[in-house]
C-alpha positions, 0 to 999 in steps of 0.5 A: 614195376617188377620186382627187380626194379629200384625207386631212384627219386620221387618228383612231387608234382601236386599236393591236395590237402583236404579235411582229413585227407592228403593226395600226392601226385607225382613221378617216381623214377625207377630203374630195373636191375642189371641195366642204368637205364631209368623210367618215369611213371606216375604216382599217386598217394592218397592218406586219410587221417583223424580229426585231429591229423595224429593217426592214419585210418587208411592210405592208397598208392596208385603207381604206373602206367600200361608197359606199352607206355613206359617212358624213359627218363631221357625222354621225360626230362627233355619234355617235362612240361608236356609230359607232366600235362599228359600225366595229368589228363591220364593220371588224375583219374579213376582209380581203377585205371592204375597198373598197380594199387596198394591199400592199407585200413588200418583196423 
């Protein structure tokens, strides 16, 4: 996403609570300014927390996908079924393969 761009909504897909850890896996909707158009890329939130899950040590965004692969909102909300799955086998997944990464340690 560039700068331009605007988060529209977030579709929560999957959540994994693990000790001492929570992953989020879903889509976010964005649009790019001067059009109303939307798009629809994956997302992938990952936060770790202390023992007692009062304070975050670190957390991770993972967002989109190759722009050759842009999917517009219509065509994801006709297919959303398999255009989930498909994000799911792509998406879940090692997390050098994301257009964009976002890491904060809190230290």
């Amino acid at each position: 996403m560039e700068k331009d761009n605007w988060i529209d909504d977030i579709l929560i897909r999957d959540i994994k609570v693990l000790p001492n850890k929570l992953s989020i896996l879903g889509n976010i909707i964005y649009g790019k300014s001067g059009t109303i158009n939307e798009w629809v890329t994956p997302l992938l939130f990952e936060i770790s927390l202390n023992a007692d899950w009062t304070d975050f040590i670190a957390y991770k965004c993972f967002l989109g996908i190759d722009k050759e692969e842009e999917l517009e909102y219509v065509i994801y909300n006709k297919k959303r079924d398999e255009k989930d799955k498909y994000f799911n086998q792509h998406f879940y997944r090692p997390k050098d393969n994301w257009e964009y990464v976002f890491l904060v340690n809190k230290s």
